[in-house]
Structures are given as structure tokens and as C-alpha cells.
Backbone as numpy.savetxt, mean C-alpha at the origin, in Angstrom:
# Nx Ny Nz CAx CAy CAz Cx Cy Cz
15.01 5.04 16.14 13.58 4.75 16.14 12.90 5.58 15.05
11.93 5.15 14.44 11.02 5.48 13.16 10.57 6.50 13.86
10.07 7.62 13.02 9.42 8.81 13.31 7.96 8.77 12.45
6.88 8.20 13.46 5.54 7.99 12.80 5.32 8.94 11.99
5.06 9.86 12.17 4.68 11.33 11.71 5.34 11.37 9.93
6.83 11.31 10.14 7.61 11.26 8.87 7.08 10.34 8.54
6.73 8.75 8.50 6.56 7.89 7.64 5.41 8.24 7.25
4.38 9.00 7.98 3.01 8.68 7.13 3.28 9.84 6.42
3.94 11.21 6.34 3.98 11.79 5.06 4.68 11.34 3.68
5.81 10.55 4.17 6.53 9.42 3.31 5.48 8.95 2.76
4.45 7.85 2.98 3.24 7.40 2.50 2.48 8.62 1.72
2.04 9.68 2.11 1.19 10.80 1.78 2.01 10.65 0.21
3.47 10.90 0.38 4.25 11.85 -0.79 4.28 10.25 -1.81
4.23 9.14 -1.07 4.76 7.95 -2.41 3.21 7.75 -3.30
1.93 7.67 -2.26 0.74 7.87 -3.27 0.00 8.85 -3.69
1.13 10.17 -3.37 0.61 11.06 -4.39 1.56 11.17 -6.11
2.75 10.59 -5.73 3.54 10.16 -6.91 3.19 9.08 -7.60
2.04 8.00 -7.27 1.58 6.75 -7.72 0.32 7.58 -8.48
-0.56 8.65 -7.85 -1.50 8.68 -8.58 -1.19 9.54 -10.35
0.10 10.51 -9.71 0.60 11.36 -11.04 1.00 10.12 -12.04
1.76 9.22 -11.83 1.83 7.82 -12.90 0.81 7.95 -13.23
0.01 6.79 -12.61 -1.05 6.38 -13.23 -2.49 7.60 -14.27
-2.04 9.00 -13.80 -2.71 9.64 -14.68 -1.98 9.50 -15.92
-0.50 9.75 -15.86 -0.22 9.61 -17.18 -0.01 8.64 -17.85
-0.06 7.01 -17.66 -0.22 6.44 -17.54 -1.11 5.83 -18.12
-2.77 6.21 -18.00 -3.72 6.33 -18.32 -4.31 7.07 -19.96
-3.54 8.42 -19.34 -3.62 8.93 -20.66 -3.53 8.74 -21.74
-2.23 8.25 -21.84 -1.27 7.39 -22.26 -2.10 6.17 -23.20
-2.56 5.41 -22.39 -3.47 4.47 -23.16 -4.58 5.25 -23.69
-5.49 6.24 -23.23 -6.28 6.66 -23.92 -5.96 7.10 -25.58
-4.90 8.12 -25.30 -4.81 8.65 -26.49 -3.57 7.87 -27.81
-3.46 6.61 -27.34 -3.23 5.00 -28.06 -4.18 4.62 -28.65
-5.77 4.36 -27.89 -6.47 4.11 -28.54 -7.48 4.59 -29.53
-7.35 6.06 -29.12 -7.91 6.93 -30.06 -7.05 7.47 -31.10
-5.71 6.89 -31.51 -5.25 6.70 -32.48 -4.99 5.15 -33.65
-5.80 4.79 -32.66 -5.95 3.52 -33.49 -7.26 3.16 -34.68
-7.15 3.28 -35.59 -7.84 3.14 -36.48 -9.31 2.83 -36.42
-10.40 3.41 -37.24 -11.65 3.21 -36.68 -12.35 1.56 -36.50
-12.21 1.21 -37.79 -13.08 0.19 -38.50 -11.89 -1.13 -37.62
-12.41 -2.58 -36.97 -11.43 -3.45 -37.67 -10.61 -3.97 -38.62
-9.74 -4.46 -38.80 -9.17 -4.80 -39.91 -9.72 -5.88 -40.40
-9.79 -6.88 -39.29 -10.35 -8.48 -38.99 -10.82 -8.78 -38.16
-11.57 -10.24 -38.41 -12.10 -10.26 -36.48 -11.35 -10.35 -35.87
-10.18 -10.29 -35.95 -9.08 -11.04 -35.18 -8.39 -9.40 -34.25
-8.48 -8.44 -35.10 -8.11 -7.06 -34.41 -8.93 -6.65 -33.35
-8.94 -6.88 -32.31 -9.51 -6.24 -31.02 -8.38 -5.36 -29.86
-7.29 -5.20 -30.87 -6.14 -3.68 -30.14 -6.85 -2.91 -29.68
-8.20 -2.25 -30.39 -8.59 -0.86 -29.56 -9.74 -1.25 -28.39
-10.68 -2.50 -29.05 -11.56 -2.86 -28.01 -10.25 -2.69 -26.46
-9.02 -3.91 -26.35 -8.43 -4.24 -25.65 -8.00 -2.94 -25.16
-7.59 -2.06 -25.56 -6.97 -0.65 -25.23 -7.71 -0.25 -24.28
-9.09 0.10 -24.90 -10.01 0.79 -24.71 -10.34 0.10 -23.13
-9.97 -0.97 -22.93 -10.82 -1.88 -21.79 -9.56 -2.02 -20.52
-8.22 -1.53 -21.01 -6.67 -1.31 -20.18 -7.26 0.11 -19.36
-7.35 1.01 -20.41 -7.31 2.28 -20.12 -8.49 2.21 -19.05
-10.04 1.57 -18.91 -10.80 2.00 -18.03 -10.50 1.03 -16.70
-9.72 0.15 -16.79 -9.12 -0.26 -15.48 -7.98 0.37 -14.86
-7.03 1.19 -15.98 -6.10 2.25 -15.30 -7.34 2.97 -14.56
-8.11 3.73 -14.90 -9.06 4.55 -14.22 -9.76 4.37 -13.06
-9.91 2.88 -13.25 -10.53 2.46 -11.59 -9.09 2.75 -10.41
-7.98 1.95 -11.02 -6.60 1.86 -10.05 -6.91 3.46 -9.73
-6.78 4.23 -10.75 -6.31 5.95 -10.37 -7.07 6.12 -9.56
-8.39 6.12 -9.57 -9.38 6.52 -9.00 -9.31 5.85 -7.27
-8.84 4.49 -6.99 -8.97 4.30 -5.91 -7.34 4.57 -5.24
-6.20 4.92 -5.96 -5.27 5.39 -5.54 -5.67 7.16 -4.56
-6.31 7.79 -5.80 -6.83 9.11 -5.75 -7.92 9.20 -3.98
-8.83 7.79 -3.96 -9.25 7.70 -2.26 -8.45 7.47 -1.38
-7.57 6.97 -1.79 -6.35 6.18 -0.66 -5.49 7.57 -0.25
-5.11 8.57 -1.32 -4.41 9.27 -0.72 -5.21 10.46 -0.25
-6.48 10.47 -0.35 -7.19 11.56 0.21 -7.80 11.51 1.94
-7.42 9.84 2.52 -7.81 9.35 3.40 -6.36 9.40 4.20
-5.28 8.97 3.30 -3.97 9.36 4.22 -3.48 11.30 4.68
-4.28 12.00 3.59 -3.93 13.00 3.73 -4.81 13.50 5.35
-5.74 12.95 5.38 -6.72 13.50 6.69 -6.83 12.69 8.03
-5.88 11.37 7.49 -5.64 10.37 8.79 -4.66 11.22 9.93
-4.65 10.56 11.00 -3.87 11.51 12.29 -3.59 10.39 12.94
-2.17 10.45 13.37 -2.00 9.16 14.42 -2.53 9.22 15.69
-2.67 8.38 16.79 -3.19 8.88 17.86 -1.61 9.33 18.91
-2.32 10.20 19.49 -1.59 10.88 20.36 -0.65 10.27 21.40
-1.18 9.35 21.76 0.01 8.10 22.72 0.27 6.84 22.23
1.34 6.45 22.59 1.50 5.45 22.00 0.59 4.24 22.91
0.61 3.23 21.92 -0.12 2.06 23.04 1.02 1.06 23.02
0.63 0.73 23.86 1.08 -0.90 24.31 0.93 -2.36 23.39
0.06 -2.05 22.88 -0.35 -3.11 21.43 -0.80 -2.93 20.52
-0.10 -3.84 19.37 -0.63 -3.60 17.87 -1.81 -3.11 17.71
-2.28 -1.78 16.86 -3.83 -1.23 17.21 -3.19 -0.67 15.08
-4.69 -0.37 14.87 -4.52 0.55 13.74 -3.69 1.72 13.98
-2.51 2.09 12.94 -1.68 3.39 13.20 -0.17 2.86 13.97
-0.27 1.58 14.25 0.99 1.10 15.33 2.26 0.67 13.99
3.51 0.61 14.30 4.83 0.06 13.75 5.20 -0.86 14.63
4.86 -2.16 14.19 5.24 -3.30 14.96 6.51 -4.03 14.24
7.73 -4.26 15.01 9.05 -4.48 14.53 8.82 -6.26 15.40
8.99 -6.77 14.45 8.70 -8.29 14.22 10.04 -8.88 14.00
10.46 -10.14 14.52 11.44 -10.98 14.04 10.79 -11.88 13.66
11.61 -12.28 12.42 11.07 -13.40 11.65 12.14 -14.07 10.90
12.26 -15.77 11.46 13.82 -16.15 11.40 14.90 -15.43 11.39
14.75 -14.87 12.68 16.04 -14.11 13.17 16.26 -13.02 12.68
15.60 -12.13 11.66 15.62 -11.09 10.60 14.24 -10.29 11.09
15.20 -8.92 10.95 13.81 -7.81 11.85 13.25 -7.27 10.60
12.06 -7.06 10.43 11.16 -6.62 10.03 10.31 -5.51 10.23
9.82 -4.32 9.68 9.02 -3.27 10.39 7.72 -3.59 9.60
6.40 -3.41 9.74 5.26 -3.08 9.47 4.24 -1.68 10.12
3.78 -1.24 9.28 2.99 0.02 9.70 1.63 -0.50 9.41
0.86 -0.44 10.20 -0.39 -0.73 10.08 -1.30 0.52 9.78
-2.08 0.36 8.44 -2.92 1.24 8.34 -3.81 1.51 7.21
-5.01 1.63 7.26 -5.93 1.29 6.36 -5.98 1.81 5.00
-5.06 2.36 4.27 -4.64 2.51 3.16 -2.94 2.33 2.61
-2.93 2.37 1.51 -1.19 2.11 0.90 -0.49 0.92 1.08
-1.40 -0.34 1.17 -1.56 -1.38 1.50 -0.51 -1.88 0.61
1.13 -2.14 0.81 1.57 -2.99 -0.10 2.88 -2.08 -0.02
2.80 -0.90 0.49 4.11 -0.07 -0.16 4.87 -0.09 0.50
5.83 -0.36 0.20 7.25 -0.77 0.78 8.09 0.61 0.87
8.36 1.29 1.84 9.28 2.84 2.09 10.21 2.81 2.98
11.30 3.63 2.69 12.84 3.31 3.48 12.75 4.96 4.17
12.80 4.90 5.43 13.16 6.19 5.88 14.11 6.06 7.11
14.91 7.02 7.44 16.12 6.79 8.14 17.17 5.07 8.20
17.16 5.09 6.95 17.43 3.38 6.64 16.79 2.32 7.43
15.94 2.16 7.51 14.87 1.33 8.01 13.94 0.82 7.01
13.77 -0.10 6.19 12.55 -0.78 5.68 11.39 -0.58 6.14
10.63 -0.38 5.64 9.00 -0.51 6.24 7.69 -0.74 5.29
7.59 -1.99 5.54 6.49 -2.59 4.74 4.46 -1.58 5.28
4.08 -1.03 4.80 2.47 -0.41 4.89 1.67 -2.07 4.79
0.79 -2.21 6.04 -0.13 -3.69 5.67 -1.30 -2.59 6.24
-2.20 -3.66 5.82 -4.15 -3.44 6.15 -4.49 -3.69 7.44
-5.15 -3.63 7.93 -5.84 -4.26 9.73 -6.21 -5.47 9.06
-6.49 -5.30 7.66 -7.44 -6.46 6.97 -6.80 -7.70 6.70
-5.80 -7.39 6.32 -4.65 -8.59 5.57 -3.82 -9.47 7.22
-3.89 -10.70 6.84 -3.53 -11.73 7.73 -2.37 -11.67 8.29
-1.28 -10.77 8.43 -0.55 -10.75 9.05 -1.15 -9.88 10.54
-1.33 -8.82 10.10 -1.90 -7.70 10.84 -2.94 -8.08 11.54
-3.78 -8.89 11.24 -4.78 -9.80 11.77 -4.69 -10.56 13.01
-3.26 -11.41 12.47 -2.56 -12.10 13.35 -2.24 -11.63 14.73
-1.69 -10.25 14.17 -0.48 -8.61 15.30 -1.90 -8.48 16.13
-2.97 -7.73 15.85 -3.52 -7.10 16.44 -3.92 -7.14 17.55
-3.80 -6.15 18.46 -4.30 -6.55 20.46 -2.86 -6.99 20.74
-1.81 -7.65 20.11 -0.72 -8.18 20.71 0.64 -7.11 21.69
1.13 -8.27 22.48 1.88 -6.81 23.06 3.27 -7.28 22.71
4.19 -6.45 22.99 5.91 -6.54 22.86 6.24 -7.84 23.90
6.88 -8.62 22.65 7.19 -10.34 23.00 6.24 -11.66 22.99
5.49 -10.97 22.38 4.18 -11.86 22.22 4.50 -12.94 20.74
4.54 -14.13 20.53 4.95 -14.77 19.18 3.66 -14.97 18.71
3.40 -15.37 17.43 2.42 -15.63 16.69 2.87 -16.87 15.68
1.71 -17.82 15.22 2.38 -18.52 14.30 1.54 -17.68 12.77
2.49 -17.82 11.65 2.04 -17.02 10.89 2.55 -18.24 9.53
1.94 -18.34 8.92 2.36 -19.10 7.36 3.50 -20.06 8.00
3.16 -20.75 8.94 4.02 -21.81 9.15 5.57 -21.86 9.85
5.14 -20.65 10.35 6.64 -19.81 11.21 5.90 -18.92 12.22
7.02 -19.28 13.12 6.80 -18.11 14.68 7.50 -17.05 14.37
6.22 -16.10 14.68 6.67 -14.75 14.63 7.02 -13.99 15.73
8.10 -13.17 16.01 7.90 -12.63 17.83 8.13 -11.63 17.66
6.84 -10.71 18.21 6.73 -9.22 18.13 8.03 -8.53 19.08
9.10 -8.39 18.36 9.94 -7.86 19.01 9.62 -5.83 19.88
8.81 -5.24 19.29 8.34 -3.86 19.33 7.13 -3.30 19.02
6.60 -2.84 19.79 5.32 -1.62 19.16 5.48 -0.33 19.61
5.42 0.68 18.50 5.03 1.68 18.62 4.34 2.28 17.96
């Protein structure tokens, strides 16, 4: 069985390694484009405009990576487990016969982490699977994208 606790520092430690990328990353493009020549060449040269316009969307990503992990760092699971999919729950799902883990929780939305050889997909309360889970209890099916899902576990 998954050890909540370990996975959400697993999470803590993978988007604090996502935000060190993307600083350098960032940088990276900055100091690309401030080596790129002042004047155009042609109208046709827009490398540094384009640079210039990479680099301040790296900055938004960093920047909302940089909230995401400041919100996992101060999140706390709750103290008992429940009975049904709730924010903070690991609901182990079959889906055509193939088990699945999900961690529900309002940041790191997407990241896929292996701990004690176990897969475990991070989803949103927000995103439609989780949507689907939520309030549900152990053995409960769902139809989801055109397939039954059956909550094999929550914890």
C-alpha cells in the first residue's frame, strides 16, 4: 500500500526540480535573446521579438510552478482516512481490467510519480475524471470517456 505522506513529498521534491528547470530554462532564453543582435535584419527577422515573447511565457509557467509548490509544501493530508474519494484521497481504479492509481489534489496536476513501484498519476478535484471519483465509495463504477470505471480502492 502507497504511503500518502511519501507521495506528497515525492510531489513536493518533483516540483521543486520542475521549477529549478524552468529557471534555467528561462534564463536560458533570456540571455539568447539578449545576444541577439539589436536592429532587424529584415522584416522577416522577428528571432528576438519571438525569444523575447518564449522567455516571458517560461516566466508565467515558473511562476505558477513556483505557487504550486509553495501550496504543496503547506498542504497536510487529513488525519483519517475516509471512505470516499474526497480531495487528498488515492483512488486505485480498474480500467479494462488494468489498475490504475490517482492522487487527488489541487496542485501538480499531470505528474506522473513511481514510488514503491506503483504508478501514480497527480489529477485536480477540477479535471473530469476526479469529478467523476468524487463522494464515491470502494466498488462504486463510473462511466468515464465511454468506459466503466470501478473504483477498486480509496485511501
Amino acid at each position: 500500500m502507497i504511503d500518502k505522506n511519501k507521495l506528497l513529498n515525492l510531489v513536493v521534491t518533483e516540483l521543486g526540480r520542475a521549477v529549478e528547470q524552468m529557471d534555467q530554462a528561462t534564463d536560458a532564453q533570456r540571455l539568447d535573446v539578449s545576444k541577439q543582435e539589436g536592429a532587424m535584419q529584415s522584416r522577416y527577422d522577428t528571432h528576438r521579438i519571438e525569444g523575447s515573447w518564449l522567455a516571458d511565457a517560461m516566466q508565467v509557467r515558473r511562476d505558477e510552478l513556483t505557487r504550486q509548490l509553495r501550496l504543496a509544501r503547506s498542504y497536510r493530508l487529513a488525519d483519517s482516512a475516509h471512505a470516499h474519494v474526497c480531495e487528498g484521497s488515492l483512488a486505485y481504479l480498474l480500467i479494462r481490467g488494468n489498475r490504475a492509481v490517482y492522487f487527488v489534489l489541487p496542485f501538480a496536476a499531470g505528474h506522473e510519480l513511481v514510488l514503491d513501484g506503483e504508478e501514480v498519476t497527480v489529477v485536480s478535484p477540477d479535471s473530469p475524471l476526479a469529478r467523476e471519483l468524487l463522494g464515491k465509495v470502494r466498488s462504486d463504477r463510473v462511466a468515464f470517456r465511454g468506459q466503466i470505471v470501478e473504483l477498486e480502492d480509496v485511501k
